[in-house]
VMD Tcl script that draws the C-alpha trace (Angstrom):
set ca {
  {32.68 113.68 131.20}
  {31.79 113.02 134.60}
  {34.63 110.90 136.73}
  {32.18 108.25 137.85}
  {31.03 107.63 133.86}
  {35.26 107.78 133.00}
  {35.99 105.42 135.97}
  {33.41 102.97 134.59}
  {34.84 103.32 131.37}
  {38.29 102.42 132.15}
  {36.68 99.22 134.47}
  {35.01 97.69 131.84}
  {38.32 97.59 129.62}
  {40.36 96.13 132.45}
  {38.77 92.55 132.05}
  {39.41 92.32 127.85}
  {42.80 93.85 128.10}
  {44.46 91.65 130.61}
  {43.29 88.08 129.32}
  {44.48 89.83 125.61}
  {47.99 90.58 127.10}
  {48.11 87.42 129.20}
  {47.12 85.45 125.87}
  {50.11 87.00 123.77}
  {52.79 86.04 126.37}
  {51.41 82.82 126.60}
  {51.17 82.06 123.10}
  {54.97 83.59 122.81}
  {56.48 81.28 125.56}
  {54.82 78.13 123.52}
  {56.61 79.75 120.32}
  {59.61 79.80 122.00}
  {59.30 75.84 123.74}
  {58.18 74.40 119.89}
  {61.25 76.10 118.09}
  {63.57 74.78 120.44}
  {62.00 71.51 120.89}
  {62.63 70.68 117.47}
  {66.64 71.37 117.74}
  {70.13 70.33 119.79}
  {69.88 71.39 123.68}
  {73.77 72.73 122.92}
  {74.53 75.45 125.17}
  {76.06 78.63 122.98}
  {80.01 78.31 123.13}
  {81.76 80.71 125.58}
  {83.27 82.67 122.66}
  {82.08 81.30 119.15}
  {78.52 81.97 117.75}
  {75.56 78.87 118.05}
  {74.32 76.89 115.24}
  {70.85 77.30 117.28}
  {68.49 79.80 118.13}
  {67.93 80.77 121.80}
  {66.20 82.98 124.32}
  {68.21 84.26 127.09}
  {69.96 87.62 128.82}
  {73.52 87.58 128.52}
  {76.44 89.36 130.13}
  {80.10 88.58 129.59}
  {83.26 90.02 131.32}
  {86.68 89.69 129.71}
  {90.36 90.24 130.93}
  {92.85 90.01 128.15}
  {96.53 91.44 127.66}
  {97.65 93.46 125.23}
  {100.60 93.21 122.77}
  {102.17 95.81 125.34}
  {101.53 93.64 128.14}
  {98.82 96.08 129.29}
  {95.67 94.59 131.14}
  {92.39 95.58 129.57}
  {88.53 94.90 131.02}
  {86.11 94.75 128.61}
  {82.68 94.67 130.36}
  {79.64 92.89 129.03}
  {81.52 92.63 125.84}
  {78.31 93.77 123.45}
  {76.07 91.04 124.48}
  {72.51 91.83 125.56}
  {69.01 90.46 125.07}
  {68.56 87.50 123.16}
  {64.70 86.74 121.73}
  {62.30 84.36 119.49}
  {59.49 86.81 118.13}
  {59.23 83.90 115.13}
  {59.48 80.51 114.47}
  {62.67 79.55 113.37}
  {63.81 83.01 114.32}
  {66.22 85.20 116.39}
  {66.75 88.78 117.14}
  {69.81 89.80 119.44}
  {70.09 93.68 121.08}
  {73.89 93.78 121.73}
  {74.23 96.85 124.11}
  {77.67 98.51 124.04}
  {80.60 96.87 126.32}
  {82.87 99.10 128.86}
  {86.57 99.19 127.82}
  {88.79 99.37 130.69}
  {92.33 99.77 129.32}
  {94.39 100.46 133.06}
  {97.11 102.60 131.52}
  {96.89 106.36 130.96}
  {97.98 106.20 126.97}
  {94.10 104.89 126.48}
  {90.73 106.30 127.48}
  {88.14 103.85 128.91}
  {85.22 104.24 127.60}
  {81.90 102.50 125.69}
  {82.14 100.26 122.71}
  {79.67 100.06 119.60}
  {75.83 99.51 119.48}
  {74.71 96.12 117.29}
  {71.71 94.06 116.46}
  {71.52 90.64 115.19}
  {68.82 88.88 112.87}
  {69.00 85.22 112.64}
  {67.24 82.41 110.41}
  {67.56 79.00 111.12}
  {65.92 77.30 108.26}
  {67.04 73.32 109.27}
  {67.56 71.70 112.48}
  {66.85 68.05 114.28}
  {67.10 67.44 117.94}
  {69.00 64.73 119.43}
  {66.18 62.01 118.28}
  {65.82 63.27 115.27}
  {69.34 63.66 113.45}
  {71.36 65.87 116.27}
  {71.95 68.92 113.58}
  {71.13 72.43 113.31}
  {72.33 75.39 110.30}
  {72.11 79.06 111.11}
  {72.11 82.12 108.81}
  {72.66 85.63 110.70}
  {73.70 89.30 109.98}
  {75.13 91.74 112.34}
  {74.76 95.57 112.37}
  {76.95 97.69 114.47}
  {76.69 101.19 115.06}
  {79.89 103.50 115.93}
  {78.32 104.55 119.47}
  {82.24 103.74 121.12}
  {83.83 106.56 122.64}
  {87.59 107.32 122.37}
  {88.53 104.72 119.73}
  {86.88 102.12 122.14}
  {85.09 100.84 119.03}
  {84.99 100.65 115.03}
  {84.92 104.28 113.01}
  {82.12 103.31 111.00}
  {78.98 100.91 110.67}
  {79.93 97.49 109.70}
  {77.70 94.48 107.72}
  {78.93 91.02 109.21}
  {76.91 88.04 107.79}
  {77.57 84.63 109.31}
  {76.59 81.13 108.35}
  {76.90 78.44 111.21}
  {76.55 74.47 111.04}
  {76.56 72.24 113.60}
  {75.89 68.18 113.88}
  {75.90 66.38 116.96}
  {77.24 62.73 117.70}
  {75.51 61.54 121.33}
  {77.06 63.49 124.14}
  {79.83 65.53 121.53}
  {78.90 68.52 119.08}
  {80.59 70.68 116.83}
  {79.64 73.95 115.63}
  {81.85 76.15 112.95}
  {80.99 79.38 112.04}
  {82.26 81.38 109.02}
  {81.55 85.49 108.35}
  {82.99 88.68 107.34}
  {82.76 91.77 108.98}
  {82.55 94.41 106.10}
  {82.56 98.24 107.23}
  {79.80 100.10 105.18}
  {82.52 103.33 104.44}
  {85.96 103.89 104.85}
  {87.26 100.24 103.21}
  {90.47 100.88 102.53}
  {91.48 102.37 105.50}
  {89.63 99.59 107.83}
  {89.62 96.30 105.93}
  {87.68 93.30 105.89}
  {87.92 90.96 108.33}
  {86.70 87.03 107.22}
  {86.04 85.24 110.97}
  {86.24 81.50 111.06}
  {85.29 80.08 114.85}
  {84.96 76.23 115.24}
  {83.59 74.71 118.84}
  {84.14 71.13 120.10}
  {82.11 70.19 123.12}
  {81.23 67.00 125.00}
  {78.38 66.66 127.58}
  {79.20 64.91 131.36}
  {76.81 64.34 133.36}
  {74.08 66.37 133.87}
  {75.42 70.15 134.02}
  {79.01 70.12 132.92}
  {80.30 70.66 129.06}
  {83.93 70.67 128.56}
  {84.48 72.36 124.93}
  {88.00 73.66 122.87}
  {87.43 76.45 120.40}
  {89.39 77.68 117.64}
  {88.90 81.33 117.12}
  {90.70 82.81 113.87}
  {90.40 86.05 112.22}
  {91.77 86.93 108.82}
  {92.41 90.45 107.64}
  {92.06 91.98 104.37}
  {92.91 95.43 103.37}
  {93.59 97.95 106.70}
  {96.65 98.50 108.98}
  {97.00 94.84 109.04}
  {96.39 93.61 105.66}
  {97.98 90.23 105.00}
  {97.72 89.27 108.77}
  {95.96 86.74 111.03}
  {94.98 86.32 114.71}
  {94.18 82.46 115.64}
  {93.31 81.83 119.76}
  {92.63 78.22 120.92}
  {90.49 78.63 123.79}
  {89.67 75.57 126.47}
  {86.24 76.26 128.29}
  {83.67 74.82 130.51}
  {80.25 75.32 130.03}
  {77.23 74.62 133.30}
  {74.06 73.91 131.27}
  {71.26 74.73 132.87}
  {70.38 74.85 136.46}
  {66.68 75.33 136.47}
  {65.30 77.61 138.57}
  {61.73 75.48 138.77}
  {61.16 71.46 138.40}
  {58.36 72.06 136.44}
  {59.62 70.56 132.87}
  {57.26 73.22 130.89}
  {59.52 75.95 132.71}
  {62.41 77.18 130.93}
  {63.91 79.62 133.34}
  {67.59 78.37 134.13}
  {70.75 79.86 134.51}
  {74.21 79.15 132.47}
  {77.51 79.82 133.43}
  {80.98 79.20 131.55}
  {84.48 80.52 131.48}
  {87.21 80.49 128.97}
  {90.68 80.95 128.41}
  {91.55 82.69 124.95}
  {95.65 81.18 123.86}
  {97.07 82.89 121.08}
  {98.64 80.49 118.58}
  {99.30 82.97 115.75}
  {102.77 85.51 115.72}
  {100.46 88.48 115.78}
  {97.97 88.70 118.04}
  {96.47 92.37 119.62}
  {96.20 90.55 123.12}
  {96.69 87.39 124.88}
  {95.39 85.21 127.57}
  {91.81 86.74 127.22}
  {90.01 85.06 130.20}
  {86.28 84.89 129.51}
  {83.38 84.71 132.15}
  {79.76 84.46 131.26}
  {76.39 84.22 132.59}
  {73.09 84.01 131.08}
  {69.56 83.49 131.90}
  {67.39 81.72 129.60}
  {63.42 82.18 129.51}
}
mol new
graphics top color blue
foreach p $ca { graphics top sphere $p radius 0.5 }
foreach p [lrange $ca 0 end-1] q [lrange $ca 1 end] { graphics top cylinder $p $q radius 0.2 }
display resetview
């Protein structure tokens, strides 16, 4: 074929292939504006999973101490990408965190792969009722390097209700992570996280979580790990005025208290970004 026939070839698809491309971003940012019209503007807890569904890019950075009184990063801490592909519907890509452990006895290294699939099948915004339920399962894959993460695959569905009364919300959350192999040796872990939050003013949402893990079966069968954890969330700084424009930017930090006798670490400061769009 000669190069001036294959050049006008490849012109005259230009022009339908743009407007098609423009068209499905367009008609995925109006998906994403209807779902969440019709639900609480909460902004996700620092630590505890949302009763809502959201669109954002998310990267958290934690300091905690160990039981030794050794002080471990964990960087990014598995979150990742955030998105709406359907009504009603959420799909997470959690990449793996960085484990920084600052004492020769452990190797730094990466943490386990996940994805998330969410369903929220009821939900009112503030005019309508102020609630919102959420089911969701979690799929991790043992990517971590050096013990930095779990020895096998793990199953972790999660049902999360929230009602909100004016400026205050709660959200609880109940699931079990269930390893696919290996269940004697690992456990089963049932994970119970309630949030408390309270709007002022504009940006600013003061919350108190309770984060409490149970354990079943494993090295620490019979055991439980219970944090209360004071935060403040900023929710949202818009990047644009225009009100159809959801681009914004949340911040938040936390402080993770350990109320139980055992507890792996302590005073697990939490800082988080994210960027909805």
């Amino acid at each position: 074929m000669k190069p001036a026939v294959l050049l006008t070839l490849l012109c005259s698809l230009l022009p339908s292939t743009v407007p098609a491309q423009s068209s499905f971003f367009h008609a995925w940012e109006d998906r994403v504006r209807a779902t969440s019209a019709v639900q609480p503007a909460w902004p996700v807890p620092v630590v505890g999973s949302p009763s809502t569904i959201v669109q954002l890019a998310r990267t958290d950075f934690l300091r905690q101490y160990t039981s030794t009184h050794t002080l471990t990063w964990n960087y990014d801490n598995g979150k990742g990408v955030n998105l709406i592909p359907f009504a009603r519907t959420e799909f997470d890509i959690s990449l793996p965190p960085y484990i920084q452990h600052n004492t020769p006895k452990a190797a730094d290294g990466a943490g386990d792969f996940s994805v998330i699939a969410k369903y929220r099948p009821f939900a009112a915004n503030a005019e309508q009722g102020n609630y919102s339920t959420l089911m969701q399962v979690a799929f991790s894959v043992p990517t971590g390097s050096y013990k930095n993460g779990t020895a096998v695959s793990t199953i972790t569905p999660t049902v999360v209700l929230g009602k909100g009364f004016g400026n205050f919300d709660v959200q609880s959350a109940l699931g079990a992570v269930l390893p696919t192999s290996s269940v004697q040796q690992i456990g089963r872990t049932i994970q119970w996280n309630t949030t408390a939050q309270y709007k002022m003013g504009k940006y600013f949402w003061p919350e108190v979580e309770a984060n409490a893990s149970y354990y079943h079966g494993g090295t620490n069968d019979g055991k439980s790990q219970v944090f209360i954890t004071p935060g403040l969330m900023v929710s949202k700084i818009k990047f644009r005025k225009d009100p159809k424009d959801r681009l914004g930017l949340v911040l938040g930090t936390g402080m993770q208290i350990a109320t139980s006798s055992f507890h792996t670490y302590n005073h697990g400061l939490v800082l988080t970004g994210r960027i909805v769009f």
